[in-house]
N, C-alpha and C positions, 0 to 999 in steps of 0.2 A: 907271299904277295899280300899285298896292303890295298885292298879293291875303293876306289872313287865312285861315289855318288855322283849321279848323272842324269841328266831330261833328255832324254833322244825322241826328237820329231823325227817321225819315219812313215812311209805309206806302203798300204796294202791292196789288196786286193778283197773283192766283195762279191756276193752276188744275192738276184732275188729271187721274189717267193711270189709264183704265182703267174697268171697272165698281163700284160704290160702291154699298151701301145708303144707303137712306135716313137713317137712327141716325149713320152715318159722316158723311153731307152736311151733319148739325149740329154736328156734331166740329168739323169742319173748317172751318166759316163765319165764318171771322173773316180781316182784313185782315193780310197777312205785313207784322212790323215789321222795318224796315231801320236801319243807321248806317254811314252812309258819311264819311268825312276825309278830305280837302281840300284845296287853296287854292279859297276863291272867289274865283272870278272874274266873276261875270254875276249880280247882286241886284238882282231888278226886281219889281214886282208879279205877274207871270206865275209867276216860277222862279227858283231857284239855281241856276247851272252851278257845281259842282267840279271840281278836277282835279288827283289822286293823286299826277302824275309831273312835275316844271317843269327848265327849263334857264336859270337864271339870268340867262347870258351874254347869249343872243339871246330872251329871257323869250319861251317857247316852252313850251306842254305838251300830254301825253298820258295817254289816259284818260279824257279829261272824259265826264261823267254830269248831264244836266240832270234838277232835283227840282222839278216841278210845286210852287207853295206850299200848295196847298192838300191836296197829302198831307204837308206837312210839320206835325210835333210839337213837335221841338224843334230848338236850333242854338243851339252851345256854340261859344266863341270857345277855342281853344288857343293861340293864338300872333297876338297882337295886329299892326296894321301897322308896318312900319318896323324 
């Protein structure tokens, strides 16, 4: 397999530290937007696995980061296969 470079906008989940009014708890109620880049490696109905860091030789990588699909937004192709 021949892994594509890729931008996936995806959101997560967060939380805080500390005491917080209530006025702050609506501030802050929204899903943290992420973008992560990549090779994918792992595109299924479930998830994307990426992964930042690859060794060509012995196609081997580090850092991988699986994205739930269904916190994913978007997914940009930078660098096609092959």
């Amino acid at each position: 397999m021949t892994p594509q470079l890729v931008l996936i906008e995806w959101v997560d989940s967060h939380a805080g530290r500390g005491w917080r009014s209530f006025d702050e708890f609506q501030e802050i109620a929204k899903p943290l937007y992420c973008r992560s880049v990549g090779w994918l490696v792992v595109d299924n109905e479930e998830c994307k696995l990426v992964v930042p860091h690859i060794s060509g030789e012995m196609l081997q990588g580090c850092g991988d980061l699986v994205i739930p699909t269904a916190a994913i937004k978007k997914t940009t192709v930078l660098r096609k296969r092959g």
